[in-house]
KOLKEDO-641939 format. One record per residue (C-alpha): residue in three letters; x negated, y negated, z negated; residue number from 0. Coordinates in Angstrom, 3 decimals. Layout:
residues N
<rec residu="ala" east="X" north="Y" up="Z" num="NUM"/>
...
This chain:
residues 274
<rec residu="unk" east="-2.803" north="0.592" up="18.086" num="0"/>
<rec residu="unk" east="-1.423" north="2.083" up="15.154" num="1"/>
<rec residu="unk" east="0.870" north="4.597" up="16.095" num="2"/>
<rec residu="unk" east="4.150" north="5.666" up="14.155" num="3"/>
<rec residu="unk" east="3.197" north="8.597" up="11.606" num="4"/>
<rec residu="unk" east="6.172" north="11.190" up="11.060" num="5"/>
<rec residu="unk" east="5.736" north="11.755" up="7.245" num="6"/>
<rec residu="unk" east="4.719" north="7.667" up="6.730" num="7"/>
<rec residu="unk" east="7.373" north="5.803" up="9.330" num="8"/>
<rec residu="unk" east="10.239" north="8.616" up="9.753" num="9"/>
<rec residu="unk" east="10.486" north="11.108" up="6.807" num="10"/>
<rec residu="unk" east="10.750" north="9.073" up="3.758" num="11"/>
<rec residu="unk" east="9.222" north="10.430" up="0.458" num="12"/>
<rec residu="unk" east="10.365" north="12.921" up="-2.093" num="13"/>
<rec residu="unk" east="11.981" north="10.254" up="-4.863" num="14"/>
<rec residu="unk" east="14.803" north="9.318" up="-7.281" num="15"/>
<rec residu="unk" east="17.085" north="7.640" up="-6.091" num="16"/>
<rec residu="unk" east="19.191" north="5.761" up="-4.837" num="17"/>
<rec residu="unk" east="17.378" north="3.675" up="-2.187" num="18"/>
<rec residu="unk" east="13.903" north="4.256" up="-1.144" num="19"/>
<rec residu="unk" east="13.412" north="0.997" up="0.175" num="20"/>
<rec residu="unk" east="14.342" north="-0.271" up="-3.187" num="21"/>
<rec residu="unk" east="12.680" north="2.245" up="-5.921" num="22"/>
<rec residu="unk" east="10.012" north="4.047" up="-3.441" num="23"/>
<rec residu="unk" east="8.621" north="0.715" up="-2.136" num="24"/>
<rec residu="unk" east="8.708" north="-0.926" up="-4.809" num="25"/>
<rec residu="unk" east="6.370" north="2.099" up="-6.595" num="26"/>
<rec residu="unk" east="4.083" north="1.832" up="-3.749" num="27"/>
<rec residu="unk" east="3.780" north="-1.894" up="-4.500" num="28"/>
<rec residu="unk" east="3.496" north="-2.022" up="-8.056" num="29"/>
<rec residu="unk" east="0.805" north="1.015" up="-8.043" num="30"/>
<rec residu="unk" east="-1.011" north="-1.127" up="-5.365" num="31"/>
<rec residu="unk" east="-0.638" north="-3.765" up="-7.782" num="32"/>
<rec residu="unk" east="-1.791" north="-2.480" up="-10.835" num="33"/>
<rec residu="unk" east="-5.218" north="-1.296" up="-8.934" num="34"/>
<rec residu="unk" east="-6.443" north="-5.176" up="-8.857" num="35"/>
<rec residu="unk" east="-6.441" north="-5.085" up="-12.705" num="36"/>
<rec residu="unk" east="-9.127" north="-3.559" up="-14.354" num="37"/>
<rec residu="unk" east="-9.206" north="-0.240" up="-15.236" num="38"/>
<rec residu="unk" east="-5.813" north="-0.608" up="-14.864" num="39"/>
<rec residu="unk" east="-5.180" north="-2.788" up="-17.566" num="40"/>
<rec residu="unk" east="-1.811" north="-4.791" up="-17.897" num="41"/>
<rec residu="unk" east="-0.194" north="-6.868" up="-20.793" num="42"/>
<rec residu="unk" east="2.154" north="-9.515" up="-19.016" num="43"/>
<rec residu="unk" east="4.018" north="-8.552" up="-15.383" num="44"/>
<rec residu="unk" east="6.135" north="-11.755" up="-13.927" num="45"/>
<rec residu="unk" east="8.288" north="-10.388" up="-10.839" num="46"/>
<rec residu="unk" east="10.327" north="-13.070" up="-9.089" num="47"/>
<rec residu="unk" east="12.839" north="-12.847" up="-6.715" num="48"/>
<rec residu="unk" east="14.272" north="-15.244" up="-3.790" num="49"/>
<rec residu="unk" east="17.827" north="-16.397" up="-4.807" num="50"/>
<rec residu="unk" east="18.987" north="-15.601" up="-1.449" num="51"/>
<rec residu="unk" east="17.133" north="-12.304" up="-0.936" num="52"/>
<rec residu="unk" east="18.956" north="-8.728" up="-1.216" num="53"/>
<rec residu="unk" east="16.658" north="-7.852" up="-4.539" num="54"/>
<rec residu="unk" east="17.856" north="-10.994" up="-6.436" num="55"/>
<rec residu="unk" east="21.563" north="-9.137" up="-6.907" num="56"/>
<rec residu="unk" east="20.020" north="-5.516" up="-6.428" num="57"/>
<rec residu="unk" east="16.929" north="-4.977" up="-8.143" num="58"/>
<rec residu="unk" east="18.194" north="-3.053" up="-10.789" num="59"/>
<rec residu="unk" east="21.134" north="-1.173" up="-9.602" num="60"/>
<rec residu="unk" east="18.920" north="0.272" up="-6.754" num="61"/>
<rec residu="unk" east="15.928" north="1.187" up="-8.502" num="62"/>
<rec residu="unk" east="13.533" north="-1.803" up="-7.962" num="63"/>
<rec residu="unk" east="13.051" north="-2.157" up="-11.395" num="64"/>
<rec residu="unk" east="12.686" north="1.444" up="-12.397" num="65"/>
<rec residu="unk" east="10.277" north="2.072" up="-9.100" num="66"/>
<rec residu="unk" east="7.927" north="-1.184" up="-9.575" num="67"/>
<rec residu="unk" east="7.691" north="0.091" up="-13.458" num="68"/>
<rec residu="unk" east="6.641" north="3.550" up="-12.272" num="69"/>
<rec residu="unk" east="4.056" north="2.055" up="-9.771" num="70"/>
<rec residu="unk" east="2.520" north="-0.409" up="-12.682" num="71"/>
<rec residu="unk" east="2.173" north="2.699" up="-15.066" num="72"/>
<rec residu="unk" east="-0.091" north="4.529" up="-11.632" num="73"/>
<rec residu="unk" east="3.154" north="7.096" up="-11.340" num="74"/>
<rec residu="unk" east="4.048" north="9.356" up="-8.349" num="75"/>
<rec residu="unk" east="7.040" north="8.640" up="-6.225" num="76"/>
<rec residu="unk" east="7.928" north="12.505" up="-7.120" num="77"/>
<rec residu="unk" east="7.118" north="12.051" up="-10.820" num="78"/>
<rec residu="unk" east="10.503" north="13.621" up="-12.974" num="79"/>
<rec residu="unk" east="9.608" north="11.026" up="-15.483" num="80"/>
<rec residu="unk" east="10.442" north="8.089" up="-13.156" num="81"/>
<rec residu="unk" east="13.934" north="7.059" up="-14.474" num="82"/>
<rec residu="unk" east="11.999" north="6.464" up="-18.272" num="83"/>
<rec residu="unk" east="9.742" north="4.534" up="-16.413" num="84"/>
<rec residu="unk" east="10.731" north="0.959" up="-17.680" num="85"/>
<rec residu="unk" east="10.703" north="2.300" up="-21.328" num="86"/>
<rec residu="unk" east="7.336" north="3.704" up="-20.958" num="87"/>
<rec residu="unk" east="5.738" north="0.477" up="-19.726" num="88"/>
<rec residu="unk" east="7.302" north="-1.010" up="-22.957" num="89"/>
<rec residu="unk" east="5.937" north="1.698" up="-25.021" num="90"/>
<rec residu="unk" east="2.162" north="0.969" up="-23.398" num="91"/>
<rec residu="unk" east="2.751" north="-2.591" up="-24.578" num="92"/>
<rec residu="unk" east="3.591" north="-4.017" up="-21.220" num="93"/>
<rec residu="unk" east="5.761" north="-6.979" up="-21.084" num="94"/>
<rec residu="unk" east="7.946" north="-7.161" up="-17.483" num="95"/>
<rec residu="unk" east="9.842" north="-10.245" up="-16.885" num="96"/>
<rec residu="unk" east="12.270" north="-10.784" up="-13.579" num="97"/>
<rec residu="unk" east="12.976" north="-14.499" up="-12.704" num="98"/>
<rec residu="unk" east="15.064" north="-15.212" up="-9.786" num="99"/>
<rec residu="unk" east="15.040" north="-18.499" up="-8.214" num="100"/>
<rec residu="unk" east="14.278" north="-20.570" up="-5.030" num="101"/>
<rec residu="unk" east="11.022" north="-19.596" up="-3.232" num="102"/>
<rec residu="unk" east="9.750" north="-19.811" up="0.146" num="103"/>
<rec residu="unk" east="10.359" north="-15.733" up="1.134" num="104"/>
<rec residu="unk" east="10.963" north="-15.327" up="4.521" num="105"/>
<rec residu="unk" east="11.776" north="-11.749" up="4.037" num="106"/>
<rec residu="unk" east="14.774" north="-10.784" up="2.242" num="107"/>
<rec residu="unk" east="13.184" north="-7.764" up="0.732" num="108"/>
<rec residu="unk" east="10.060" north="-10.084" up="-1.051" num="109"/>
<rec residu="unk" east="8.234" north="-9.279" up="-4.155" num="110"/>
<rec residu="unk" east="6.199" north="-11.907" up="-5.994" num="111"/>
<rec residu="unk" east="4.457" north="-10.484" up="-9.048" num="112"/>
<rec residu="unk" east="2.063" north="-11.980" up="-11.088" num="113"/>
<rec residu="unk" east="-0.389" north="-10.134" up="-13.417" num="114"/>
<rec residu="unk" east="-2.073" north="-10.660" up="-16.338" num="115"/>
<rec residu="unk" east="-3.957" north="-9.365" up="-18.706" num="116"/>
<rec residu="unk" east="-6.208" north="-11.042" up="-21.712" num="117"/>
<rec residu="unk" east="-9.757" north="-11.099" up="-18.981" num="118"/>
<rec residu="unk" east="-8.076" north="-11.668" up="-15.462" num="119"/>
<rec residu="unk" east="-4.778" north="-12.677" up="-13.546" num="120"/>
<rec residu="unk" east="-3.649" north="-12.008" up="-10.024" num="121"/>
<rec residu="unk" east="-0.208" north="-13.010" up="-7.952" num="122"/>
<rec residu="unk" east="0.674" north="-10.730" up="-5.156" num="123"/>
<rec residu="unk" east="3.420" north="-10.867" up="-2.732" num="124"/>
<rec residu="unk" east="4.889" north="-7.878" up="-1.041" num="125"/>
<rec residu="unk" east="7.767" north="-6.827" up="1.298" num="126"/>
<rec residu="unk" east="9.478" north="-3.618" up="0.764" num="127"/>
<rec residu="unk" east="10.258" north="-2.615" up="4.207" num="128"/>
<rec residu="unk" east="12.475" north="0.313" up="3.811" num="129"/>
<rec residu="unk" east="12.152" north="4.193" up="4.256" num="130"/>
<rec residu="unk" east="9.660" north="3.765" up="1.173" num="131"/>
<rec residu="unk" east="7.010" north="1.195" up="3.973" num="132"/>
<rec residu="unk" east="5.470" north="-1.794" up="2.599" num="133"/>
<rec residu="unk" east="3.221" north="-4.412" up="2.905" num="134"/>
<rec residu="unk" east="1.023" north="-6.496" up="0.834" num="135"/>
<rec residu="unk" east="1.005" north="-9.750" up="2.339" num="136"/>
<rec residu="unk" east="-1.012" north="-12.065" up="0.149" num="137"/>
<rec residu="unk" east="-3.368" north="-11.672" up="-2.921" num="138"/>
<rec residu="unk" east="-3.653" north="-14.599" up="-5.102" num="139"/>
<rec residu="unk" east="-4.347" north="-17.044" up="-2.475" num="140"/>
<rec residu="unk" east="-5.358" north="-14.831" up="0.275" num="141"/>
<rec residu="unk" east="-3.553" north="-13.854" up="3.444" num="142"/>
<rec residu="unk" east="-4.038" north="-10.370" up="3.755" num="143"/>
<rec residu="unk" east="-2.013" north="-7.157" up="5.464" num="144"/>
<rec residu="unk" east="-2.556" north="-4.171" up="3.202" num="145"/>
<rec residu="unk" east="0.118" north="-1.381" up="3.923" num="146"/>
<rec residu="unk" east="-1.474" north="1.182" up="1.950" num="147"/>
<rec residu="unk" east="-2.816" north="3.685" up="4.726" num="148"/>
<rec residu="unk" east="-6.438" north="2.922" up="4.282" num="149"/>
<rec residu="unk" east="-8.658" north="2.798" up="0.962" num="150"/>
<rec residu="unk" east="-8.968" north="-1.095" up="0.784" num="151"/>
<rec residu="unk" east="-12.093" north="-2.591" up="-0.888" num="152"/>
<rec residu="unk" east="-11.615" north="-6.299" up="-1.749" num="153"/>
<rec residu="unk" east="-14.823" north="-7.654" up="-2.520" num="154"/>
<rec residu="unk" east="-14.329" north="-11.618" up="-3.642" num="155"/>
<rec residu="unk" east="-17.745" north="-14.061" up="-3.144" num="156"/>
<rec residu="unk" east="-17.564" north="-17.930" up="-3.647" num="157"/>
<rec residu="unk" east="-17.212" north="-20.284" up="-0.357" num="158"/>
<rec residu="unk" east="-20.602" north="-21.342" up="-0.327" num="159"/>
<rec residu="unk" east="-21.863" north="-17.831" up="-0.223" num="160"/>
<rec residu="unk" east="-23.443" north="-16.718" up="3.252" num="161"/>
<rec residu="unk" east="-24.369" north="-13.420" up="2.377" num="162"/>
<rec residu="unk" east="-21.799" north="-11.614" up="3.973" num="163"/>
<rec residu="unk" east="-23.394" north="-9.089" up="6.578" num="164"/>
<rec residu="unk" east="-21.585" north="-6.773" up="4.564" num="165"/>
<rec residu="unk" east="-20.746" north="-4.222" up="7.397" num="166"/>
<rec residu="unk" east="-24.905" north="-2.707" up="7.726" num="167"/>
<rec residu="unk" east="-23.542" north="-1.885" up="4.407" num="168"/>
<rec residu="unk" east="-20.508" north="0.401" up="4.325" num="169"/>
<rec residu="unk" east="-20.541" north="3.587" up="6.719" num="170"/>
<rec residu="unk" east="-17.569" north="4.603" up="7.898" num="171"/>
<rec residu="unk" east="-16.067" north="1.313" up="7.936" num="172"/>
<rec residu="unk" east="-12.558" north="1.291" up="9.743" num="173"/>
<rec residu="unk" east="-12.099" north="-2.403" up="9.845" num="174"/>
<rec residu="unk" east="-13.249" north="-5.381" up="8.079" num="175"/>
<rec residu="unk" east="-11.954" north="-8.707" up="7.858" num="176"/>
<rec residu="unk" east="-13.363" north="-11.938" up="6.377" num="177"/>
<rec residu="unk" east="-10.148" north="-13.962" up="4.784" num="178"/>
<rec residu="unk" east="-10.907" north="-17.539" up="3.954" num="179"/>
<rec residu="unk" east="-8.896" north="-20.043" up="1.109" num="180"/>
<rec residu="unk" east="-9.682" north="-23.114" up="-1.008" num="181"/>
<rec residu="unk" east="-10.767" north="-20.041" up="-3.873" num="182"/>
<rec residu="unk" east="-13.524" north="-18.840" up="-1.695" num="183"/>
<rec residu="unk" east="-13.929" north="-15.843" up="0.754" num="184"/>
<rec residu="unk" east="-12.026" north="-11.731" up="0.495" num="185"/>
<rec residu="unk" east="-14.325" north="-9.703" up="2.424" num="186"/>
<rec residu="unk" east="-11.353" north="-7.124" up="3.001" num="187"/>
<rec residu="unk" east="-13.209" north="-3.341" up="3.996" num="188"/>
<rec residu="unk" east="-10.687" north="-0.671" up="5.305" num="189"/>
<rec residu="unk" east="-12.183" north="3.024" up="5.258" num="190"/>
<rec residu="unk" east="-11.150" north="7.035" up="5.331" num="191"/>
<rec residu="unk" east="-12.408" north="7.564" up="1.884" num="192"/>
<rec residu="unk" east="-13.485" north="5.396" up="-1.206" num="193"/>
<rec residu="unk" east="-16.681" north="3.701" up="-1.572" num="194"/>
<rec residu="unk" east="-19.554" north="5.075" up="-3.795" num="195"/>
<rec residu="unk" east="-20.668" north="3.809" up="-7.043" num="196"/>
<rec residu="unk" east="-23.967" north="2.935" up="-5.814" num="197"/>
<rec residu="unk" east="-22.328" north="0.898" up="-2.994" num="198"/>
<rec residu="unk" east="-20.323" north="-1.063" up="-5.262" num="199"/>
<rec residu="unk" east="-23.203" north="-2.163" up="-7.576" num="200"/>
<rec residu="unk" east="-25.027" north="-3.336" up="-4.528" num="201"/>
<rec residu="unk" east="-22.282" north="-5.639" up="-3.090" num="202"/>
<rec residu="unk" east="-22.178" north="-7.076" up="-6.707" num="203"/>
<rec residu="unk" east="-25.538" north="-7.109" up="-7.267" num="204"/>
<rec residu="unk" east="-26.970" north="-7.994" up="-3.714" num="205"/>
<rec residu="unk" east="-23.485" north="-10.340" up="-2.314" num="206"/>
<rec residu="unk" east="-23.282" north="-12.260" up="-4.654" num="207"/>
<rec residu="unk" east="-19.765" north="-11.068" up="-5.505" num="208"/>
<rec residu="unk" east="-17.446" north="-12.433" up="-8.201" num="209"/>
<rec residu="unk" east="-15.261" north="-9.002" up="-8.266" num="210"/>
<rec residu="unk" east="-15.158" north="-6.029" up="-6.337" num="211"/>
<rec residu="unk" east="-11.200" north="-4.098" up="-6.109" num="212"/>
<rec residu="unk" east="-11.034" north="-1.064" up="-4.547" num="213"/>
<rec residu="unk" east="-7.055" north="-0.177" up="-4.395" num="214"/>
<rec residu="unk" east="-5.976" north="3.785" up="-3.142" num="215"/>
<rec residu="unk" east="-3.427" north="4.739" up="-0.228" num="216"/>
<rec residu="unk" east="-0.124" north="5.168" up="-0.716" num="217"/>
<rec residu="unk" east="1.100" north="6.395" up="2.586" num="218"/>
<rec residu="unk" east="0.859" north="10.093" up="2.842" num="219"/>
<rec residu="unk" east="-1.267" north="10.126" up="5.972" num="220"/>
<rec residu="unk" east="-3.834" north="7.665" up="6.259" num="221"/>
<rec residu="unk" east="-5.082" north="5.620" up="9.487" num="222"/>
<rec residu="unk" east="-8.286" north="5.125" up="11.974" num="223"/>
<rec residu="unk" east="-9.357" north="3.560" up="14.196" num="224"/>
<rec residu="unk" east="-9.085" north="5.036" up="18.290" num="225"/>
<rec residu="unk" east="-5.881" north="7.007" up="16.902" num="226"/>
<rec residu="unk" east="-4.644" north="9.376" up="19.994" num="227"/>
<rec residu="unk" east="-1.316" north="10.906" up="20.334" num="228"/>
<rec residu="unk" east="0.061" north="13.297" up="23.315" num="229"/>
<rec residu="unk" east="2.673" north="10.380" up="23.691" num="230"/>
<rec residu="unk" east="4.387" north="7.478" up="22.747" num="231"/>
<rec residu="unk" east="7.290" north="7.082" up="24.117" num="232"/>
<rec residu="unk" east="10.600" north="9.793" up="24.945" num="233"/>
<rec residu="unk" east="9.698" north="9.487" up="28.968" num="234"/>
<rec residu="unk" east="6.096" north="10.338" up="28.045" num="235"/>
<rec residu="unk" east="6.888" north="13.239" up="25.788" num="236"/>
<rec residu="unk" east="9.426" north="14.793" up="28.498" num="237"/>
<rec residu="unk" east="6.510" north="14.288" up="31.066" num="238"/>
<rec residu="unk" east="4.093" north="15.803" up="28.588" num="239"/>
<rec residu="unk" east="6.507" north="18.784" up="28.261" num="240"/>
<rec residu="unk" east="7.251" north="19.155" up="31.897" num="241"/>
<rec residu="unk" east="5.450" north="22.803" up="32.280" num="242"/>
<rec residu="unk" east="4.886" north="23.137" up="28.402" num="243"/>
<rec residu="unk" east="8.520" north="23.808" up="27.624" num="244"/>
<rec residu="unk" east="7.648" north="23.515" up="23.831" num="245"/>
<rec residu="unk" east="10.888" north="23.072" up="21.555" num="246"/>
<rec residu="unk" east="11.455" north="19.583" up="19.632" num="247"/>
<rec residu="unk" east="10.092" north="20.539" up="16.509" num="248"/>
<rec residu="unk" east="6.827" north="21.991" up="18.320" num="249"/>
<rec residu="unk" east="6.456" north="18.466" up="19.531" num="250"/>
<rec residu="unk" east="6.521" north="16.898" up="16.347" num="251"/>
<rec residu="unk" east="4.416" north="19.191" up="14.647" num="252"/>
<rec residu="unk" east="2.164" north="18.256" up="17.945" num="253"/>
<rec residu="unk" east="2.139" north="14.655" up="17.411" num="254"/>
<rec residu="unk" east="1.688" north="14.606" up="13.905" num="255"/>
<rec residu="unk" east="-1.169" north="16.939" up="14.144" num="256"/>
<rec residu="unk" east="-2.775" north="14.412" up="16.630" num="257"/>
<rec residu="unk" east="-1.855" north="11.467" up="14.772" num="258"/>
<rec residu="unk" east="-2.596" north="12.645" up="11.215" num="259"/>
<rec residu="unk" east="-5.632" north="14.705" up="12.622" num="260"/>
<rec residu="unk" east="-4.800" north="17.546" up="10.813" num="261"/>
<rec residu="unk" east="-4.519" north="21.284" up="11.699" num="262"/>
<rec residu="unk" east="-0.337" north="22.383" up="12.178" num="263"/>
<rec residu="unk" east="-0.480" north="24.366" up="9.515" num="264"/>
<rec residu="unk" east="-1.054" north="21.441" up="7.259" num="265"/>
<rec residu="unk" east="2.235" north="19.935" up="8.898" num="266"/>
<rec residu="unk" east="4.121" north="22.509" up="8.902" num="267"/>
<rec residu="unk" east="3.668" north="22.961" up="5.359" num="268"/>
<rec residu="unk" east="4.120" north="18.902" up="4.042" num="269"/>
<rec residu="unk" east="7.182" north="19.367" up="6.017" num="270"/>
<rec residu="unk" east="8.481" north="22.722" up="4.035" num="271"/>
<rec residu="unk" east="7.273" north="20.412" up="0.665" num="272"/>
<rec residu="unk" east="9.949" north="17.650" up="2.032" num="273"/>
């Protein structure tokens, strides 16, 4: 189970405003984004928009446009340069189009982007979830749940291809999930820190792959697998606290300690940064 995190579910991030759901999300997406290209590398961004979605009437009052901008030029939600950010992806020769129309979005808050540059393409579709939360729910024409807590590889081999007893391979591995379409097979890898350069020649070299993405978290404090917390629930907490008598603020700093697995200290001071 993937418990709530304080800093990731609660206390939204340090941003410009006005709606983190809207500019902070939509960073977090587009810097997710961006990561499938090449070193980065962007010339043509298509972003469309359900005609009967909230972003098709709000994108650019609230800061969709100005956030997703940020997050294609690899920005910080706390950057000071964030409200120049649609001029500078101009200035780096970036061409951003928004299209609204009728698509099959079942969430109101849906991005479809598509990106291109002059060696590769890719469409992704995300939800901005608010509070700055999102998810990545397909890439190109895989399914896939990517909510940026986890340093994602994405290594792509053709249908046919049975090599895939990828996991001898990766140490440390978190999760890892084999996604299927008509392209061919994602082997999707979820870990604590990025892979090494020598283990990403050898799943190209040895797997057969066609491309190897590795995108970066976004989230502030990053999942595992067998995460523990004192509790879970208000009647657990009081019960937890029965002969403790620790104040509510000792109890977060508790929690996220447990959940983020990091010393108090290191809460105590993301929470003076807030």
């Amino acid at each position: 189970m993937n418990y709530p995190s304080i800093f990731n579910d609660v206390i939204g991030p340090i941003m410009r405003g006005p709606s983190s759901s809207h500019c902070a999300g939509a960073l977090r997406i587009g810097r997710l984004a961006r990561e499938l290209m090449h070193g980065g590398v962007l010339v043509d961004v298509l972003v469309e928009f359900d005609e009967f979605g909230s972003l098709a009437t709000t994108h650019k009052s609230q800061g969709s446009d100005m956030g997703l901008a940020g997050g294609l030029l690899g920005w910080e939600t706390t950057d000071p340069r964030l409200g120049y950010a649609e001029k500078a992806l101009l200035q780096e020769g970036i061409k951003i189009t928004y299209v609204v129309g009728r698509y099959d979005m079942h969430h109101p808050n849906t991005y479809q982007i598509t990106l291109s540059s002059t060696v590769e393409k890719h469409v992704v579709r995300a939800i901005s979830s608010g509070g700055g939360i999102i998810e990545i729910i397909s890439i190109d024409s895989f399914p896939i749940t990517i909510i940026g807590d986890y340093y994602e590889t994405l290594v792509f081999v053709r249908l046919d291809d049975s090599r895939l007893d990828i996991s001898s391979l990766i140490k440390n591995c978190e999760f890892l999930n084999v996604l299927e379409s008509s392209e061919g097979v994602c082997v999707q890898i979820k870990t604590q820190l990025p892979l090494s350069e020598d283990v990403l020649t050898v799943l190209i070299d040895n797997y057969g792959a066609i491309s190897v993405k590795q995108l970066s978290p976004v989230l502030p404090v990053l999942s595992r697998k067998d995460i523990s917390v004192p509790f879970s629930s208000y009647k657990e907490m009081l019960e937890f606290n029965v002969h403790k008598k620790l104040s509510l603020s000792d109890l977060a700093i508790h929690y996220e300690s447990q959940r983020a697995n990091v010393e108090p200290a290191n809460v105590i001071a993301r929470m003076e940064e807030l």
